[in-house]
N, C-alpha and C positions, 0 to 999 in steps of 0.2 A: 590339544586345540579344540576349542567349542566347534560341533557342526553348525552349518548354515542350517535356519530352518528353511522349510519350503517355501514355491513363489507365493502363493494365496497367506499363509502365516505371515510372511513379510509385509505384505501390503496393508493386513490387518493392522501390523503394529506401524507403519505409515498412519493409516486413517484415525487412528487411537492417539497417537501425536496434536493430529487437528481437534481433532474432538476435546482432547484438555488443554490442548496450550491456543488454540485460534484467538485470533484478537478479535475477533464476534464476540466475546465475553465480557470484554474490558468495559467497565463503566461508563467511559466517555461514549462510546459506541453505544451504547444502552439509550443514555440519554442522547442523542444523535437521534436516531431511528427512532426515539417513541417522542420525539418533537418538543424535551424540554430544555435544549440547548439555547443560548441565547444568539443574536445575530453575532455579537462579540465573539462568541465560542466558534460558530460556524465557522465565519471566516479566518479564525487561531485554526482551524483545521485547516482549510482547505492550503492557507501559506505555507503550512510544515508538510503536510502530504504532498506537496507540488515538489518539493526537493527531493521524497522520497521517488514522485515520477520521472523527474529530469533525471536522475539519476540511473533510472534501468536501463537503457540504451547502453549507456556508459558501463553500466556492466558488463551487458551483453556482447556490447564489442571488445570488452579485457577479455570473455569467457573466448571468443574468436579470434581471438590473438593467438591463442593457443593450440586448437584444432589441427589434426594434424589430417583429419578424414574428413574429406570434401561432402559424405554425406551428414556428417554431422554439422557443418559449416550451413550447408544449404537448407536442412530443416532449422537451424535456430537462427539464420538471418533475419527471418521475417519477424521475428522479436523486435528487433529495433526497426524494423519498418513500420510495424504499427505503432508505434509509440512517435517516433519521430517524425511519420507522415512523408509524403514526398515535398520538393523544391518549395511548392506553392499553397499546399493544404494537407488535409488531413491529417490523423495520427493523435495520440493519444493526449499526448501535451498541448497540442495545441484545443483539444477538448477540455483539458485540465481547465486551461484559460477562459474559454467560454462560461465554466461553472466557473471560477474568479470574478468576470464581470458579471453576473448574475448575480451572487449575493454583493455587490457593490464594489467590489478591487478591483483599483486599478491591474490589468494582465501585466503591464511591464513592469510596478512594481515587485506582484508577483513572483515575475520571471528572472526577477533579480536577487531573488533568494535573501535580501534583506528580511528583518524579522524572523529567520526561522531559530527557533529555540537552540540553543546550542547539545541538545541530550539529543534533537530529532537529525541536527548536522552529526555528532559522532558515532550515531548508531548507523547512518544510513551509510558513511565514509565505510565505515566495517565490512558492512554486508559487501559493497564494490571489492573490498581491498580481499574478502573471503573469496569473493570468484575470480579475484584474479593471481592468487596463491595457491590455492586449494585443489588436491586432482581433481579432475574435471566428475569426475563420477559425485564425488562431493559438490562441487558446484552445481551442476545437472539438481540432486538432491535438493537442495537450499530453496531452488524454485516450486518443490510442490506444494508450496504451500496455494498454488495454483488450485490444488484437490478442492480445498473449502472454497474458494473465492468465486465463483456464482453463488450459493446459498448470500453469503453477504452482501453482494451487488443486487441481488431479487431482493433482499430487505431493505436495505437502502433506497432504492426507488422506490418504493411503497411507503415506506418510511418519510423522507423526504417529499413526494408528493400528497402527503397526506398531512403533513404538518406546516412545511414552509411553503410561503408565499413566492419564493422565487424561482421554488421548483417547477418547472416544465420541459417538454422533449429536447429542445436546446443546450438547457443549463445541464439535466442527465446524460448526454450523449457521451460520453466517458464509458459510463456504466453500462449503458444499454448495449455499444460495442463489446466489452468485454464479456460481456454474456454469452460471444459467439467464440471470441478469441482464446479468454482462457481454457474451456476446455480442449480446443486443439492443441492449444501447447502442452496442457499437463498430460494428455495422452502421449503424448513422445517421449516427455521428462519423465512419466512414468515409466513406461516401457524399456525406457533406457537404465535408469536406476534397476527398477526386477532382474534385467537381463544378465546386467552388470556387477551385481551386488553379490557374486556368485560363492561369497566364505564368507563367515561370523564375523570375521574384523572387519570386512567390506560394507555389509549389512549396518552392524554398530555404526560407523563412519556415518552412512550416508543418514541414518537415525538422527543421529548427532548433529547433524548439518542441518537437518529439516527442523529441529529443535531450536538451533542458533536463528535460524531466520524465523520460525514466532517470537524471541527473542527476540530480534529487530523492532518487527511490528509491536509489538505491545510497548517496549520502550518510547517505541514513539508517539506513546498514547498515555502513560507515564506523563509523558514531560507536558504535555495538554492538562491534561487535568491538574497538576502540580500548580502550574501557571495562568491556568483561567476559570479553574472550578475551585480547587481549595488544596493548599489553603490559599490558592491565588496570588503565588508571588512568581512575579515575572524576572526571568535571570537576565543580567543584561545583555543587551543585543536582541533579546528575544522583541517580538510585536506587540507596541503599544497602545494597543486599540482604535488607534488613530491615523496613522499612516498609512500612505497608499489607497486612502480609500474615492471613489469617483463622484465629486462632488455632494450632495446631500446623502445620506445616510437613508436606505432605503426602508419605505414602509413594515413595520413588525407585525407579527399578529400577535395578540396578545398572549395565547397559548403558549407562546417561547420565552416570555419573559418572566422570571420565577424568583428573580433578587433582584433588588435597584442598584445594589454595586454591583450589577452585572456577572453574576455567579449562580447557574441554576443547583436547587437542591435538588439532591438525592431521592 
């Protein structure tokens, strides 16, 4: 049997994961952040990333189905609290919604998961149906990808406020929250994975896991660009640039618009 390498080795090859597979890299995201996305494109993201967000809680609570140790029940509840917010406000989703109406979508269309491409609905079903199969140390895994996700959120706002017109403190609150959030979490999911990860095939596993979910993510960045950059074919069911949207079509800056068929270059 292969030894385990040590804790600080391990985490290395954690952080060596994000570093080549993070969907910070993905083109879409490229163009996103340096402001040559078109309004069409934004909002093609914001409808398929909203299923990827509706969708965490739901994990969270398969992953809590299963817990059998009340201390691990109680540091990963607050996962789905922040995302789902209490009775009347707050919460991650319902932030989702506010950058929805911001760039011009109707929220309830949104929240109705209509439009979303069908490669961003089978990849995200995955990731749930991974945390609710999968030993929990592998699940626990799945989420670091938590490690890179401030670096992304501080580009993004910068990004976003420096290119689009719709951006402002309202429309980013999503983001700016998770600047606080994510690192609490991935300190625990980390902690837990090193602790836990204690033999070569455990180690491997939870590797593999954190692999599967950039695999997630990029996929569903994949199916974006496939469908609104190029070659620009929209599968059906997916979002027809039209739909849901809240009466006029809000003002462009010109900087975003980079093809009249609505497809920024490269």
């Amino acid at each position: 049997m292969t030894t385990p390498v040590e804790r600080e080795a391990f985490h290395a090859r954690l952080l060596a994961i994000g570093k080549e597979r993070y969907h910070d890299q993905h083109p879409f995201h490229v163009m996103l952040h340096g402001g040559r996305c078109t309004m069409t494109q934004v909002r093609a993201w914001v409808i398929n990333r909203y299923y990827y967000q509706s969708r965490i809680p739901m994990k969270d609570a398969a992953f809590l189905s299963r817990c059998d140790e009340p201390d691990l029940r109680r540091a990963w509840r607050s996962r789905i609290e922040d995302h789902d917010g209490g009775l009347d406000q707050g919460g991650g989703i319902r932030r989702w919604l506010r950058l929805a109406a911001a760039v011009g979508l109707d929220p309830g269309y949104v929240a109705s998961t209509r439009g979303v491409l069908p490669a961003t609905r089978f990849a995200v079903d995955a990731y749930v149906s991974f945390v609710r199969e999968k030993p929990l140390l592998e699940a626990v895994a799945s989420s670091l990808t938590e490690l890179f996700a401030p670096k992304i959120h501080s580009e993004r706002i910068a990004g976003l406020l420096q290119h689009y017109a719709f951006a402002d403190d309202a429309a980013l609150a999503y983001f700016r929250q998770r600047l606080t959030e994510a690192p609490r979490d991935v300190e625990f999911g980390l902690a837990y994975v090193l602790d836990h990860a204690e033999t070569a095939d455990k180690q491997d596993a939870a590797a593999a896991a954190l692999v599967f979910k950039t695999e997630v993510l990029w996929t569903q960045l994949d199916a974006l660009y496939s469908a609104y950059v190029a070659p620009g074919i929209i599968p059906p069911g997916g979002w027809d640039g039209q739909d849901g949207m809240l009466g006029e079509p809000m003002a462009e800056r010109s900087s975003e618009l980079r093809a009249s068929d609505g497809r920024a270059a490269l």
